[in-house]
C-alpha positions as CSV (number, residue, x, y, z in Angstrom):
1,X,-12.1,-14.9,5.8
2,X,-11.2,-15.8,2.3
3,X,-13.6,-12.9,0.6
4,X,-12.2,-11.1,3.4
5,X,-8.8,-11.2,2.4
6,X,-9.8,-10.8,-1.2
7,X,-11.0,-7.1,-0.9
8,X,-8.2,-5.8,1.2
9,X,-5.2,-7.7,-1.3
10,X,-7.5,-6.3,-4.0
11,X,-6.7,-2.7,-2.0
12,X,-3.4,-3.3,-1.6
13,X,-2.8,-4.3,-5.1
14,X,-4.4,-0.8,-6.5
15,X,-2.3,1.1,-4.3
16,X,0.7,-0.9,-5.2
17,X,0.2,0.0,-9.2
18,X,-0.8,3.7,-8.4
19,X,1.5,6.2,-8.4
20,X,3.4,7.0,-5.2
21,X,7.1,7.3,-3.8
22,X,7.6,3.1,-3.5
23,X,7.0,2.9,-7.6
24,X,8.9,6.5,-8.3
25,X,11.9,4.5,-5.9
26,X,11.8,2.2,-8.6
27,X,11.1,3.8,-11.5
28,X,14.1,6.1,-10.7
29,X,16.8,3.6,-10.3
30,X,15.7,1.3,-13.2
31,X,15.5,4.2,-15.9
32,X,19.1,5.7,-15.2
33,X,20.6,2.3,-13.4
34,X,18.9,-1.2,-15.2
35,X,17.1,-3.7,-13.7
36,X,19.5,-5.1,-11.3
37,X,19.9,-2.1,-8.8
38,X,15.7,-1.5,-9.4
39,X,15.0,-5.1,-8.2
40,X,17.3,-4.6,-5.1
41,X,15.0,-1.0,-4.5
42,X,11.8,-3.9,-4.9
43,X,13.4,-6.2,-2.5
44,X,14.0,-3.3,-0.1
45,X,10.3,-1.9,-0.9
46,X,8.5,-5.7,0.1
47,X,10.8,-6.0,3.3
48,X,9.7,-2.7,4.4
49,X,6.0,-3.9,4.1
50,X,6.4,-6.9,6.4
51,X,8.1,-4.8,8.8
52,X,4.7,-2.6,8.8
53,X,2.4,-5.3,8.4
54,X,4.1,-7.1,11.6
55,X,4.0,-3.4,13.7
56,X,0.2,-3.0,12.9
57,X,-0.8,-6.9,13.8
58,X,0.5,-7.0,17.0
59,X,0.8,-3.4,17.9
60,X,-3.1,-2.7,17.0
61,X,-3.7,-6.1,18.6
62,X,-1.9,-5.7,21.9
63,X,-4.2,-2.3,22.0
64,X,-7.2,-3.7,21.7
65,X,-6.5,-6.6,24.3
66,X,-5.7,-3.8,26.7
67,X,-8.7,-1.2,25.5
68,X,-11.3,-3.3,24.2
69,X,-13.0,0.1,23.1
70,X,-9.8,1.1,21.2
71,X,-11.1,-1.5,18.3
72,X,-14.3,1.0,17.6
73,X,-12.4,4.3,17.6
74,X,-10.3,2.5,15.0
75,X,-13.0,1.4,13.0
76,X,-14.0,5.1,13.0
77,X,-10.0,6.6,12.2
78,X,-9.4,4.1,9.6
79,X,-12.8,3.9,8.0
80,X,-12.6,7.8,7.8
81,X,-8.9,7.9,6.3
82,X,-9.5,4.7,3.9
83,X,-12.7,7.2,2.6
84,X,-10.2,10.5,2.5
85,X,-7.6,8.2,0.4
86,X,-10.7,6.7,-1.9
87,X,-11.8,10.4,-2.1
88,X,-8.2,11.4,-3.1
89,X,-7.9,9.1,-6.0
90,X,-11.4,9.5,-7.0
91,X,-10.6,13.2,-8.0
92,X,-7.0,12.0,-9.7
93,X,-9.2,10.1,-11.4
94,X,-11.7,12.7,-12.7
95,X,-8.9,15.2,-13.0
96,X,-6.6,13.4,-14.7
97,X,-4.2,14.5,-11.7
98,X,-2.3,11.0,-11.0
99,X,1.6,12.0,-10.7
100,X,3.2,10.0,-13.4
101,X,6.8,11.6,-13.8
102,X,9.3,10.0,-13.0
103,X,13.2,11.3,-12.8
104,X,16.2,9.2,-13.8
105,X,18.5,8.3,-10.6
106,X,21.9,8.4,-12.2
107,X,23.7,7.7,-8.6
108,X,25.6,4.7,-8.9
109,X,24.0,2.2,-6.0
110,X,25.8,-1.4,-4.8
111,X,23.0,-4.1,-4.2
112,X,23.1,-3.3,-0.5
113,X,22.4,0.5,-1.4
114,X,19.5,-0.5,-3.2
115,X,17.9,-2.8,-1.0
116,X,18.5,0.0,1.8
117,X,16.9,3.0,-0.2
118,X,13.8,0.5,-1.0
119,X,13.5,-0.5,2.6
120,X,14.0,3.2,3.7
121,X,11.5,4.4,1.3
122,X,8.3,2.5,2.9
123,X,9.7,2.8,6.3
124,X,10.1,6.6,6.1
125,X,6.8,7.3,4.2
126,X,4.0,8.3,6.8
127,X,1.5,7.4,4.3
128,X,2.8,3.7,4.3
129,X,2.4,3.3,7.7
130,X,-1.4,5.1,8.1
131,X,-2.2,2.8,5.2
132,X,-1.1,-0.3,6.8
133,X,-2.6,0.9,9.9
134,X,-5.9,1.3,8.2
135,X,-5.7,-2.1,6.9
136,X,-5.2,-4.0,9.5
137,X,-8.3,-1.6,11.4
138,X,-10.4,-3.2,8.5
139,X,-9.1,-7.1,9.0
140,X,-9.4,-6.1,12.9
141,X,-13.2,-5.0,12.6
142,X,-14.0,-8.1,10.4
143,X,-13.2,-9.9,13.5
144,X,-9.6,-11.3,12.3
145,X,-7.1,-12.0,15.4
146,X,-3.1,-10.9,15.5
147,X,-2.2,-13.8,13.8
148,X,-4.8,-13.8,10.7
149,X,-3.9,-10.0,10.3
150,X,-0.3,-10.6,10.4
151,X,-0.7,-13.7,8.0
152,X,-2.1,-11.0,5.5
153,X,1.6,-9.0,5.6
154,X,3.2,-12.0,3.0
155,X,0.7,-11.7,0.7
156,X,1.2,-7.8,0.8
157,X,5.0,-8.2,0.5
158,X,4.1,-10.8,-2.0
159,X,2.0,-8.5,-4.4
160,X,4.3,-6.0,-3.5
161,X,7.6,-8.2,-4.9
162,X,5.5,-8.9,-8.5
163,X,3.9,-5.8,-9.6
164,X,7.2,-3.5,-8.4
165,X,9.3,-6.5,-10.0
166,X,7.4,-6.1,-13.0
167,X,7.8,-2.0,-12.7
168,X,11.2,-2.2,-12.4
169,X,11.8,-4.5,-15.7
170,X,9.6,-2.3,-17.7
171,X,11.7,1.1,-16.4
172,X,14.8,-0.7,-17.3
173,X,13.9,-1.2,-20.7
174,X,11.9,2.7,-21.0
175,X,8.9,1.0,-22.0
176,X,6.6,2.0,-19.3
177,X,7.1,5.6,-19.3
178,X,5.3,4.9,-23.2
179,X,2.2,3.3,-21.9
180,X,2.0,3.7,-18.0
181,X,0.4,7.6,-17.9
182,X,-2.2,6.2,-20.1
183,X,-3.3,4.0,-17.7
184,X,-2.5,5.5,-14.3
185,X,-5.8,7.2,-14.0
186,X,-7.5,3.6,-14.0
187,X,-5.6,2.3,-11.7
188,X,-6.7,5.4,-9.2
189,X,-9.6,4.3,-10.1
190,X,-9.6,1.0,-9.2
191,X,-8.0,1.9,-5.7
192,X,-10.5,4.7,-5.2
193,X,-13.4,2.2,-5.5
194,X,-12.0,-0.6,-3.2
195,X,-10.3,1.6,-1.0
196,X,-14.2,3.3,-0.8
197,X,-16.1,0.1,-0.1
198,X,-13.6,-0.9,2.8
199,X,-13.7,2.7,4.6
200,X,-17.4,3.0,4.4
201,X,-17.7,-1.0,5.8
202,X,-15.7,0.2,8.7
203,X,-17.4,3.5,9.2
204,X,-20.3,1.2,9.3
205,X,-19.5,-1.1,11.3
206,X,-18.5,1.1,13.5
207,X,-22.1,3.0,13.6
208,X,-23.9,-0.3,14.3
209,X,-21.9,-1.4,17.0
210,X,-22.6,2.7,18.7
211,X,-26.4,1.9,18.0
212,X,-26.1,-1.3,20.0
């Protein structure tokens, strides 16, 4: 379960450094507004992903305890879009394509405000939601209950707290718009890859369990 958990954190964590609306939430407010109001959009950002990661433990899992089939159709959706997200970043990666600018939120936020536009951010984002759908399809068809799936949304929310902390420091003081494009495209890469080897374990998981 360990090595399990590994490679879908190790997911997770790409995806968290990549570029996306969560670290342009961020980036936004901590440019124009400091570090203060940018840690309230993080705060906002990791409650968001336990709210997700709880939906897709026990929603996916009270599925498949009703439709025992519905676990290999979701081996086959979320292998399939964890392989059209790899595929994705693979080309940013090639292309040089990865979205790196970022615009100054001059709106003045309270602490509230900020925690509410973070939270709203994930929450509203349909890519946020297929992605922790996805995930927990993966931790499903390892053979991972409810409970070990939902005990993986902390360490999300965790990784999530730390590298979009750690974004919204840097934005606060200008230097990651220096130094961040530089390395986006090897971050994409890094998600592209791991993202790549979980979808096509699904996909094949889910062609041996067809064959049997």
């Amino acid at each position: 379960m360990i090595s399990i958990y590994a490679l879908t954190w190790l997911g997770v964590l790409a995806t968290q450094i990549s570029p996306g609306p969560n670290l342009a939430a961020v980036a936004s407010v901590g440019l124009a507004q400091g570090r203060r109001p940018a840690l309230f959009v993080v705060t906002g950002i990791s409650s968001g992903m336990l709210v997700w990661s709880m939906a897709t433990a026990f929603g996916l899992g009270a599925l498949i305890e009703a439709f025992p089939l519905s676990l290999l159709v979701l081996k086959f959706l979320g292998g399939g879009y964890l392989l059209f997200l790899s595929i994705k970043a693979a080309r940013a990666t090639f292309q040089g394509s990865a979205k790196t600018s970022f615009t100054p939120d001059a709106r003045p936020l309270s602490d509230k405000q900020a925690w509410r536009r973070g939270i709203l951010v994930l929450l509203t984002n349909p890519k946020a939601a297929l992605m922790w759908a996805a995930v927990a399809s993966f931790l499903f068809g390892q053979g991972l209950s409810s409970w070990h799936v939902l005990a993986f949304g902390p360490m999300g929310a965790l990784s999530g707290l730390v590298i979009y902390g750690t974004y919204a420091w840097l934005f606060s003081t200008g230097v990651a718009m220096r130094g961040y494009t530089r390395f986006a495209r090897w971050f994409e890469g890094v998600f592209a890859a791991t993202f790549g080897l979980m979808g096509a374990s699904l996909l094949w998981a889910g062609m041996r369990e067809v064959r049997h």
